[in-house]
C-alpha positions in Angstrom: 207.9 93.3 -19.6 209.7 93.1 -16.3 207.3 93.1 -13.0 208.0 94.0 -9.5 207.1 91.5 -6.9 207.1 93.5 -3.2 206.8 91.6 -0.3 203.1 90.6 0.5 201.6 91.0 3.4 200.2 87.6 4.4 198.1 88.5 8.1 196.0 91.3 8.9 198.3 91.9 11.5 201.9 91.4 9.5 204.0 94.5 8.9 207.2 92.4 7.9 208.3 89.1 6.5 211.6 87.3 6.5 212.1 84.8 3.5 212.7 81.3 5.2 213.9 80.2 2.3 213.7 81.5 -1.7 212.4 77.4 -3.8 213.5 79.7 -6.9 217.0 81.0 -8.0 217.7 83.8 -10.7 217.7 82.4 -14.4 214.8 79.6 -12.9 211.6 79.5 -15.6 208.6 81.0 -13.6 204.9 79.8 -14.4 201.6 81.2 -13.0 201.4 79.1 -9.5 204.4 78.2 -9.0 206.1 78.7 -5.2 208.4 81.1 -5.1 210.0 81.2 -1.8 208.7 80.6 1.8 207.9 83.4 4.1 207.9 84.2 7.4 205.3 86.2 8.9 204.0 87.3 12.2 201.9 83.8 12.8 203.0 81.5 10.5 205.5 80.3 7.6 203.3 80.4 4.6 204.1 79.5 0.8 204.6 82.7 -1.6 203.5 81.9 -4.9 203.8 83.7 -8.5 200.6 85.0 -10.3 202.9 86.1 -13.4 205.2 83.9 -15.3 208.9 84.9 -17.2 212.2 84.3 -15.8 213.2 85.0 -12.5 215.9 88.0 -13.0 216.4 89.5 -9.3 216.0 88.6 -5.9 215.8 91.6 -3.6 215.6 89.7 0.0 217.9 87.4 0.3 216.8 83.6 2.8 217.0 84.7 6.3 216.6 88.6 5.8 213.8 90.8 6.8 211.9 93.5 5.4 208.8 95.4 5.8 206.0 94.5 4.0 205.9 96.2 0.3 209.5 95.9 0.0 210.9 95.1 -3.5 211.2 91.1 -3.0 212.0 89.9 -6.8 211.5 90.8 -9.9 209.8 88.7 -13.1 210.5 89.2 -17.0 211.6 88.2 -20.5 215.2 86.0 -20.4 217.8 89.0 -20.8 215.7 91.8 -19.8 217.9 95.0 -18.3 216.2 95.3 -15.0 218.8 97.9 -13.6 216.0 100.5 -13.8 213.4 98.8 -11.8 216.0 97.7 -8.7 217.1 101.6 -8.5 213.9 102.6 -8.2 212.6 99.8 -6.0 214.1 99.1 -2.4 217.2 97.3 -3.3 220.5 99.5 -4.6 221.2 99.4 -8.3 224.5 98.4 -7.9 223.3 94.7 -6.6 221.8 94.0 -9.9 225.0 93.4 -12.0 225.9 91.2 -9.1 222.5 89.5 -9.1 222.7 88.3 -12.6 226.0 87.6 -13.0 225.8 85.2 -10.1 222.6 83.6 -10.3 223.3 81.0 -8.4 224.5 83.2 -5.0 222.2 85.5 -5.2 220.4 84.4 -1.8 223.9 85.3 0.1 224.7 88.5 -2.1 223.4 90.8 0.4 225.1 89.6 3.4 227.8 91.0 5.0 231.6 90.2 3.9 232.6 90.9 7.4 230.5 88.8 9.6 231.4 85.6 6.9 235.3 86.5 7.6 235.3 87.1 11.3 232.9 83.2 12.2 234.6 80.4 11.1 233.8 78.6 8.3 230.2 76.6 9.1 229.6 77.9 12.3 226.3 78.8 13.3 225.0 81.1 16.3 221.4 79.5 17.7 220.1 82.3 19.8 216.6 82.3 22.1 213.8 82.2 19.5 210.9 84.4 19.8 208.1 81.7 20.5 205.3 83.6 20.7 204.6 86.7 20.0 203.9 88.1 23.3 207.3 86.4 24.6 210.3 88.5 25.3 212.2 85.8 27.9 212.7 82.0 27.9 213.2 79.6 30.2 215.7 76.7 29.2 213.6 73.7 31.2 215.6 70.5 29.3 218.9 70.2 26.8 218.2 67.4 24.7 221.8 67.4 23.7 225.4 67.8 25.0 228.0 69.9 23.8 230.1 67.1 21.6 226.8 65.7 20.2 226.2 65.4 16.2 223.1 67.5 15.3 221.0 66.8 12.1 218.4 69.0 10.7 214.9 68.5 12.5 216.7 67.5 15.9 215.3 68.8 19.3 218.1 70.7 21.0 216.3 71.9 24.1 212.6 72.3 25.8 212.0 76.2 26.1 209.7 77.5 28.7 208.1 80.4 26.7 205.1 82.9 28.8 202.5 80.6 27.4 203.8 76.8 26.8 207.2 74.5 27.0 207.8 73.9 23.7 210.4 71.5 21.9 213.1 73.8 19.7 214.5 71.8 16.9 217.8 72.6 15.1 217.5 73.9 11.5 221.2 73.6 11.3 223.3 70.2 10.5 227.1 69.7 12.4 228.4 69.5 16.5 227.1 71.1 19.3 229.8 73.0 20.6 228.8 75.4 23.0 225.4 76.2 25.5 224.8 79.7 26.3 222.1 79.2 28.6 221.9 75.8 30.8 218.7 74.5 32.3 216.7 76.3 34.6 218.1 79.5 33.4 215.9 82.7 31.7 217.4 84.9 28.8 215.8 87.7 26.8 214.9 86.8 23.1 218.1 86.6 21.0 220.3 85.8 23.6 222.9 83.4 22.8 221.6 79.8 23.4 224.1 77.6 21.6 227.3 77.0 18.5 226.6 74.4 15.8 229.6 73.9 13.7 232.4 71.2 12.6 233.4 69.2 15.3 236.6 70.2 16.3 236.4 73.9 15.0 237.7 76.7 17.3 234.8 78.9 18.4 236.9 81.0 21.6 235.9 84.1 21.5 232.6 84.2 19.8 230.5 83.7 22.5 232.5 86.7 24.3 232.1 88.6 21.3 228.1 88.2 21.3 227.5 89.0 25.1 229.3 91.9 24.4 227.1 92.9 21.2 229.8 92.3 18.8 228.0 91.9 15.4 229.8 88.7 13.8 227.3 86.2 14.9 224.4 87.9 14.0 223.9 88.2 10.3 224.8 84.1 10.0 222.5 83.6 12.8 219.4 85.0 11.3 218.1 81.8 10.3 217.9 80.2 13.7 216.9 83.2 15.4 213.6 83.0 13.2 213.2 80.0 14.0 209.7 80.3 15.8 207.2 77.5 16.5 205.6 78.6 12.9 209.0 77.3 11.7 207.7 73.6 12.5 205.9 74.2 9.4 208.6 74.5 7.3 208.2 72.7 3.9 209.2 69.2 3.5 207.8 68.6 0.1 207.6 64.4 -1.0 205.3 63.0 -3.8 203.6 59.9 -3.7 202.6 58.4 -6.5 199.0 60.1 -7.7 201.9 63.4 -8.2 200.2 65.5 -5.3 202.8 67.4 -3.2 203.0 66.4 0.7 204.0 69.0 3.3 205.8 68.3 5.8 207.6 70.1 8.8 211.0 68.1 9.4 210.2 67.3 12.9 206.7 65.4 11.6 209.0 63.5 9.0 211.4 62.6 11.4 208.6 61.3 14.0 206.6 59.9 11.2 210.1 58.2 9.7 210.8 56.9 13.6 207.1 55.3 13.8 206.9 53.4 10.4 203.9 55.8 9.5 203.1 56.7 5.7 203.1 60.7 5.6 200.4 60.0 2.1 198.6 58.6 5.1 198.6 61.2 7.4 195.8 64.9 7.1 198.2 67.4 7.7 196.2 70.6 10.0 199.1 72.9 9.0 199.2 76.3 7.0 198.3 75.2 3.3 197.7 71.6 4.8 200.7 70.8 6.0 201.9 67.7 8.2 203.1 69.0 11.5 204.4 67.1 14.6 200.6 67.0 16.3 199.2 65.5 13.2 202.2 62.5 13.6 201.6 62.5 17.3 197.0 61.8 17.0 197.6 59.7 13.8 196.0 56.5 14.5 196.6 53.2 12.1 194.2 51.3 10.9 195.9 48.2 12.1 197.7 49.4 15.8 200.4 47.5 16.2 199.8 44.9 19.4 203.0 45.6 20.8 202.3 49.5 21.6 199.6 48.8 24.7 202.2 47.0 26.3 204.8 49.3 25.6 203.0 51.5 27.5 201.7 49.8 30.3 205.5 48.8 30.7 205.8 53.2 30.5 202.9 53.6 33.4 204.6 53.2 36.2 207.3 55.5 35.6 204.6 58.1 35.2 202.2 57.6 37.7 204.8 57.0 40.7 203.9 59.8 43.1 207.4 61.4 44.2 207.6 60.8 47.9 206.7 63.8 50.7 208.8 65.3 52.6 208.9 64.8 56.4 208.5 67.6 58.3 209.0 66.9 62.0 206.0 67.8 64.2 206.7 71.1 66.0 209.7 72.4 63.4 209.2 75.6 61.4 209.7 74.2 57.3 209.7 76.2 54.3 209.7 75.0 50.9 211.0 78.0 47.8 209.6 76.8 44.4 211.4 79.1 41.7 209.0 80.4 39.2 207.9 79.2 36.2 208.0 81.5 33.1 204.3 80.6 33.0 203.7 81.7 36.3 205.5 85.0 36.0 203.2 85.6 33.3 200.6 84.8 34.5 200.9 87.2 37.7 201.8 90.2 34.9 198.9 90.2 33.1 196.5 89.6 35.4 197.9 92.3 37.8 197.7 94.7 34.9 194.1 93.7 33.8 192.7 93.9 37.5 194.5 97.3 38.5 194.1 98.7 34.8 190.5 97.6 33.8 187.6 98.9 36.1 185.8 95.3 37.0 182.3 94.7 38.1 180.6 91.2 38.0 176.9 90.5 37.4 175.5 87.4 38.8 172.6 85.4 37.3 170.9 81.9 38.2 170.0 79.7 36.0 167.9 76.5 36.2 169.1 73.4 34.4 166.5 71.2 34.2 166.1 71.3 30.7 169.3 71.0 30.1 170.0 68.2 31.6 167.4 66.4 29.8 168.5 67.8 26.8 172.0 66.9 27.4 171.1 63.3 28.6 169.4 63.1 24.7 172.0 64.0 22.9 174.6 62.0 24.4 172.7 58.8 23.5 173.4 59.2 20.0 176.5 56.9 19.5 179.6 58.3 19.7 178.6 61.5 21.0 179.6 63.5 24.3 178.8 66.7 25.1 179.2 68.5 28.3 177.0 71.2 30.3 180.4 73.3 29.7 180.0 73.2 25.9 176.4 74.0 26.0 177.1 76.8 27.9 180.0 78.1 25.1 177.7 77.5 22.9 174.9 79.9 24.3 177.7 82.6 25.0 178.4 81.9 21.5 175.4 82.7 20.1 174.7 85.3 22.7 177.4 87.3 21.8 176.2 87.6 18.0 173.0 89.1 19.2 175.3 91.2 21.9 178.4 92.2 20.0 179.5 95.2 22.8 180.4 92.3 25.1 182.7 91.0 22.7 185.0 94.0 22.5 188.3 95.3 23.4 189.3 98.4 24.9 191.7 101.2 23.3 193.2 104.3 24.1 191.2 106.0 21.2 188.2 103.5 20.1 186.5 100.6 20.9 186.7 97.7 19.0 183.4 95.3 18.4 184.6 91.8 16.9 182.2 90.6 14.9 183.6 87.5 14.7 183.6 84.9 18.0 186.5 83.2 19.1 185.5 82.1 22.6 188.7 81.4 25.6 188.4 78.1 27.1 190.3 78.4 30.4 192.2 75.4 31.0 194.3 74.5 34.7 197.8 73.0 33.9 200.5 71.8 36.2 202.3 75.0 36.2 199.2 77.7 36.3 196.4 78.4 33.5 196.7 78.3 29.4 193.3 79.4 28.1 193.3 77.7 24.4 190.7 79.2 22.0 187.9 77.5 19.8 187.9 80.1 16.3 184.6 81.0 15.7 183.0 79.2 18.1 179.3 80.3 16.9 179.4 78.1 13.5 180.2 75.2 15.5 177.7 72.6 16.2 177.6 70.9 20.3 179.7 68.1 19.5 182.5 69.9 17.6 182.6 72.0 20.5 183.1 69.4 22.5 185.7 67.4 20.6 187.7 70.6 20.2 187.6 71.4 23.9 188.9 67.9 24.9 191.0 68.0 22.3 192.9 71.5 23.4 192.6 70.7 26.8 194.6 67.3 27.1 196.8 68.9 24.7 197.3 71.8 27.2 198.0 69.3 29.8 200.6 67.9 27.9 202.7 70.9 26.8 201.6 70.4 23.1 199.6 73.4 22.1 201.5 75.9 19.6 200.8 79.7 20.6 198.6 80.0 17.7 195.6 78.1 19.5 196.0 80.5 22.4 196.1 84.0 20.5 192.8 85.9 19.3 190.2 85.1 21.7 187.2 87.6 21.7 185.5 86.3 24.7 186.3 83.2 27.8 184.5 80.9 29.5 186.3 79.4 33.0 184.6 77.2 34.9 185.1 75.4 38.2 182.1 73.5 38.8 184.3 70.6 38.3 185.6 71.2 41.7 181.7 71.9 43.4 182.7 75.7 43.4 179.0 77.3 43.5 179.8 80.8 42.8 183.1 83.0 41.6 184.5 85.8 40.0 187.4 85.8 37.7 189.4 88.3 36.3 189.3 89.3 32.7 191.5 88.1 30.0 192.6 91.1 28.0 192.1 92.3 25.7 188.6 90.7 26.1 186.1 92.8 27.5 184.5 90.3 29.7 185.2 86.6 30.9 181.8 84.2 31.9 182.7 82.0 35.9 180.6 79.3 35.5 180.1 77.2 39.1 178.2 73.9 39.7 175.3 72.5 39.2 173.3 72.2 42.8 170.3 70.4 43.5 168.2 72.2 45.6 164.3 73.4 46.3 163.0 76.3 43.6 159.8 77.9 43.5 157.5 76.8 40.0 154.3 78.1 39.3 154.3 78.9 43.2 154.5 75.5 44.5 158.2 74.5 46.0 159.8 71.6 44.3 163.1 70.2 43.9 165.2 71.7 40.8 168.6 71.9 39.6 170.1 75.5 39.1 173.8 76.8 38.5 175.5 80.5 38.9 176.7 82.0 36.3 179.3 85.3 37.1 180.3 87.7 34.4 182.8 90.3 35.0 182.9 93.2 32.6 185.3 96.2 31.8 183.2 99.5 32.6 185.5 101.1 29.9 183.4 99.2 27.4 180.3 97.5 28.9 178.1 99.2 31.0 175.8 97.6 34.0 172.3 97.0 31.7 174.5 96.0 28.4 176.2 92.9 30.7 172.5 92.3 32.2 170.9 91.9 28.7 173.8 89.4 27.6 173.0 87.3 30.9 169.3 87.2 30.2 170.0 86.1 26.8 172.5 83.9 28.0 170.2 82.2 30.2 167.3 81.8 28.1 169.5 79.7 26.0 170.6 77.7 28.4 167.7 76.8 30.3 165.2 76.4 26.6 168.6 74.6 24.7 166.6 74.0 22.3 166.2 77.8 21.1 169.9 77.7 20.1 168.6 75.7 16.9 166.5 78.7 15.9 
């Protein structure tokens, strides 16, 4: 008997999927497990597999189409089975399914449109701005990689695009020549604006370009693919097998690096959806034999890096202004926190805290070998577990509820070159001091170097920003929506205290927390601060 498959809905948050690619045609054998097709979702490119097995008969979404979660995706049966019933009654028009099994072989490109294949020459491929993040709807082209003329292979980096959160690398899922830029360096475009032509070299593309600005429709249905072409897409499958018969998953960026380095992908852990291998994972693999010649590769790099670029002179007396365009980051950054400050009512509650325990506490664990843990990840760690015990702070606003997250996913605020990322440890309050740790330097010299992917910056609960670093004392920052609160943490001064009413010397530190009234009132924020600081100043109740 013949069985619908509908398009699943992958996220919690996913409404529709685009199939990145179908790993199945009609008339292929189907077993229980096997992977079906890649899709697309709001946060990631995930593998679809089947939990029935028969012959695959229809396929209702063709590769690079969208549809809303539900949707008839394919349908599963016995070898001959009339299935002209199910696709009138699902989402895809009974005429296609003649069409679909005669054809077995095109059925991924039965669906799309005769005119847009007639009026783009044959091969040619629009690239348009890809939506990098989910909250982008602009980027910045900051670098071309390439020049129109170049040859472009699969898993090459066209172009560095300055999204709201990141500059991230955008590699080509297309193979042929450059042949046009839409949008040079420096300049800003909405999302799915023209950004480039890969075809044959030598193929005459006048007019298309034109055509797009203008809305004409031909590019758009072959462009589909490279328009979802998100950061997710880095994930796409590159399936090898080594020897033992396990699959390896690979993005085609991380084989490319990995192929360009010498390194074994069987060697490599892959932190990617379903255990992939991603660029990162290429980028922190260590060998177990370094190769000698690397440190002096790049000590022969360091001065090249570290050469400061020279002032400028300003002559003493003469009026001199310098304009710095902004960054996409910066834009950002001004936009939300102008509409969290003027839209959320703020009010900051300040407590003191002594850190003499901590201290010694911290001083103790760090002499186990191989351990390092800051005062900054004790204190995420208290707001961790303070939040668990004081789940209004760690809410969000809406027009018609409140939400409590019962889960905590605590913001670590993070100064970059071009403003502030705020990467985000997922549930923070099941990690132990040292993983906390690790992560945060982890995310944070991966901030600094442009290498965090939007999904380690998305679903914070709660954030922590702290400038004690700098021998800032006391500040207030402004909240990170949708959190409901964000924790300033200053420095640590030395100073006299009073204890058991004599005067003595004693280390203390500020901590600020600014709340939304909407959803925290005054004596709710207090509580979480005395909790807060009971675990900080006794570290050793956060093991209870």
């Amino acid at each position: 008997m013949a069985i619908k498959v509908t398009m699943p809905r992958l996220s919690d948050t996913m409404t529709e999927g685009t199939v990145a690619t179908w790993l199945k045609k009609v008339g292929d054998k189907i077993s229980e497990g096997d992977i079906l097709a890649e899709i697309e979702t709001d946060k990631a490119t995930m593998e679809f597999e089947s939990f029935n097995e028969g012959t695959l008969l229809y396929i209702g979404i063709p590769a690079g189409e969208t549809a809303p979660v539900d949707s008839l995706l394919a349908i599963i049966g016995n070898e001959g089975e009339d299935v002209t019933a199910l696709i009138a009654g699902g989402d895809a028009p009974a005429a296609e399914a003649p069409k679909a099994e005669a054809t077995p072989a095109a059925t991924t490109e039965a669906t799309a449109p005769a005119k847009a294949a007639t009026e783009l020459p044959k091969g040619v491929v629009v690239v348009t701005m890809p939506r990098l993040s989910d909250t982008m709807t602009e980027g910045t082209v900051a670098t071309w990689l390439k020049k129109v003329g170049d040859a472009i292979a699969e898993g090459d980096i066209l172009a560095e695009i300055e999204t709201d959160k990141a500059t991230m690398e955008f590699e080509s899922f297309n193979e042929g020549t450059l042949l046009y830029i839409g949008i040079q360096e420096g300049n800003t475009a909405p999302v799915d604006s023209l950004l480039a032509i890969i075809g044959p070299a030598g193929t005459d593309i006048s007019g298309i370009a034109e055509n797009y600005t203008a809305g004409g429709a031909p590019a758009k249905a072959t462009a589909t693919e490279e328009t979802k072409a998100t950061p997710t897409q880095e994930t796409a499958e590159t399936v090898e097998v080594v020897s033992d018969g396990k699959r390896i998953l690979a993005s085609p960026l991380a084989k490319k690096i990995a192929s360009d380095k010498g390194i074994q992908l069987s060697q490599v852990k892959g932190t990617g959806e379903n255990g992939r291998i991603v660029k990162s994972d290429i980028e922190n693999f260590t060998p177990a034999t370094p190769a000698p010649a690397q440190p002096a590769a790049t000590a022969a790099k360091t001065p090249e890096v570290t050469a400061a670029a020279p002032k400028v002179f300003v002559p003493a007396g003469e009026v001199f202004t310098e304009e710095i365009k902004n960054s996409q980051m910066r834009k950002i950054i001004a936009k939300r926190l102008a509409e969290s400050l003027f839209t959320a009512p703020h009010y900051n509650l300040v407590i003191e805290v002594s850190m003499d325990d901590a201290m010694t506490s911290r001083a103790t664990i760090n002499s186990v070998p191989d351990t390092k843990v800051s005062f900054n990840d004790m204190v995420i760690k208290a707001c961790a577990l303070a939040l668990k015990k004081h789940p209004k702070i760690n809410s969000q606003w809406k027009e018609d509820a409140i939400i409590i997250n019962h889960h905590v996913n605590i913001g670590v605020a993070v100064a970059v070159e071009d403003g502030l990322v705020v990467p985000v440890l997922k549930f923070t309050d099941a990690m132990s001091l040292s993983q906390i740790g690790a992560s945060v330097r982890d995310l944070a010299g991966r901030a600094k170097n442009k290498k965090l992917g939007p999904q380690e910056m998305e679903g914070s609960t709660f954030t922590v920003s702290n400038l004690g670093m700098f021998g800032i004392t006391e500040f207030n920052s402004i909240i990170n929506q949708p959190n409901s609160a964000i924790l300033s943490v200053g420095a640590i001064v030395e100073k006299p205290v009073v204890k058991n009413g004599q005067i003595v010397v004693g280390n203390t530190m500020m901590l600020s927390l600014a709340c939304d009234h909407r959803t925290i009132d005054g004596a709710t924020g207090a509580q979480f601060l005395q909790t807060l600081k009971q675990y900080i100043e006794s570290p050793v109740t956060m093991l209870a």
